[in-house]
C-alpha positions as CSV (number, residue, x, y, z in Angstrom):
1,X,-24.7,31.4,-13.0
2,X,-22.2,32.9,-15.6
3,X,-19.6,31.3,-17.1
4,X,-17.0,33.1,-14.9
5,X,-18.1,32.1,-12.0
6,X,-18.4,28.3,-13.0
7,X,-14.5,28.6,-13.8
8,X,-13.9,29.8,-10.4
9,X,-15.0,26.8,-9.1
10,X,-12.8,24.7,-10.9
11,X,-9.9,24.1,-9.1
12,X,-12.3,23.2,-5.8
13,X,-13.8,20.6,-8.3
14,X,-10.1,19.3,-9.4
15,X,-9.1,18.7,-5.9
16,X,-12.4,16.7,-5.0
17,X,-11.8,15.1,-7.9
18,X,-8.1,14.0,-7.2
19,X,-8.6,13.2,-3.7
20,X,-11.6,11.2,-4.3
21,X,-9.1,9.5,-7.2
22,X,-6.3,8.5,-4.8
23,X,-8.8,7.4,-1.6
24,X,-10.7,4.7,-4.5
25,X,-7.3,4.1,-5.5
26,X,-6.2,3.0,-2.3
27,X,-9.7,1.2,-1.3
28,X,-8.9,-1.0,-4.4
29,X,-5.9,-1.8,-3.4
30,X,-6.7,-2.6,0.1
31,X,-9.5,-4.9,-0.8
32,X,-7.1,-7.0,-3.3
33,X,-4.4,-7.4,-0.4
34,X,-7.1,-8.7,1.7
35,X,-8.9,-11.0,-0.3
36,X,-4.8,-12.5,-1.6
37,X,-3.1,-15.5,-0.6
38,X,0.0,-14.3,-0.7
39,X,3.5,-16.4,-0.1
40,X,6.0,-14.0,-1.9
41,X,8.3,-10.9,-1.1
42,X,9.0,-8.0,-1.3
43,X,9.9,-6.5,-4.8
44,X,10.0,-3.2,-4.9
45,X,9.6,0.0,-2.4
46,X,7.9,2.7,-4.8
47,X,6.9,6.2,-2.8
48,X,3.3,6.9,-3.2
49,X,1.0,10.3,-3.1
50,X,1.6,11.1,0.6
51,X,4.9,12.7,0.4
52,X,7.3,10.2,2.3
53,X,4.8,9.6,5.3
54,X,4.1,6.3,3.8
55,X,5.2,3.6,1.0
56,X,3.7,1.4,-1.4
57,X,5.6,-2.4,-0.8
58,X,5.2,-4.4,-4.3
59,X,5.5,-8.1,-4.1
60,X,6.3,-10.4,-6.7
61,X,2.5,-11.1,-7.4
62,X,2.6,-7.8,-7.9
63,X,0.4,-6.9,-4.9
64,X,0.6,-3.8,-3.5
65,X,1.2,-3.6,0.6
66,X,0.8,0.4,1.7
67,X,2.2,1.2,5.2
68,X,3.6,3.8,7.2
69,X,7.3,5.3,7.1
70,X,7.3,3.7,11.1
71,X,6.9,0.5,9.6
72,X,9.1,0.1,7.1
73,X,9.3,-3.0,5.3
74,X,12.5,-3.9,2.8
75,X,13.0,-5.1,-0.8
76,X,13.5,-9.1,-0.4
77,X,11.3,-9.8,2.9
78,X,9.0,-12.7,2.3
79,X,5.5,-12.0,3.4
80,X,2.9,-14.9,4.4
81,X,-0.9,-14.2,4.3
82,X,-4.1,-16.4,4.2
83,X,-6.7,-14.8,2.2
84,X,-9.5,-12.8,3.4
85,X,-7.6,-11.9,6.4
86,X,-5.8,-8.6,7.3
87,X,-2.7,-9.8,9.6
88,X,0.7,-11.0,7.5
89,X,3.9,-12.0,8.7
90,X,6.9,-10.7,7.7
91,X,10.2,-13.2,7.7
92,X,14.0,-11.5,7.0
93,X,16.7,-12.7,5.6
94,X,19.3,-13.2,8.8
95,X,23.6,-13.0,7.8
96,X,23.6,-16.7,6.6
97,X,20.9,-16.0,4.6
98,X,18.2,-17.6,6.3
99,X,14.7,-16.1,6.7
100,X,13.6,-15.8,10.5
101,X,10.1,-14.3,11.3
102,X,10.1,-10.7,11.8
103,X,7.5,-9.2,12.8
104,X,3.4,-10.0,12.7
105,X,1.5,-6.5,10.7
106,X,-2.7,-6.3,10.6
107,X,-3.6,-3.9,8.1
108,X,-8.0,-3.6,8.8
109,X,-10.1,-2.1,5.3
């Protein structure tokens, strides 16, 4: 093959390259949310690679919780998870500035 022809082929290999980045990116992630005992909340909201359709939810421990825009989490729910499980619980801050339980999520690897 000549040398031309190999540098067609490189944005195809870029692409592959970046989607197979983001996808062990997010496997990572996954897997250390799952395997976490987590009793903390929610620090930031950060936008991620999929262009608003979802967001990446940091926690103090500095765990990162990816969902869709539908289910929108906000900065200063408390999250409660055992480890090695998938489901959390999400508790929000009420106007007297107690936290009630919100809603129950299961994110599967």
């Amino acid at each position: 093959m000549k040398l031309k022809n190999i540098w067609k082929l490189f944005p195809i290999f870029l692409i592959i390259g970046i989607i197979i980045f983001f996808e062990r990116k997010g496997n990572i992630e996954r897997k250390e949310f799952y395997k976490s005992d987590i009793n903390s909340y929610i620090f930031k909201k950060k936008n991620n690679w999929s262009g608003g359709r979802s967001y990446n939810y940091v926690t103090a421990k500095n765990i990162i919780i990816t969902l869709m825009n539908s289910d929108t989490l906000k900065v200063g729910d408390s999250i409660s998870k055992e480890s090695n499980t998938g489901n959390f619980n999400i508790y929000r801050k009420n106007q007297l500035g107690k936290y009630n339980f919100y809603k129950n999520y299961n994110i599967e690897l």
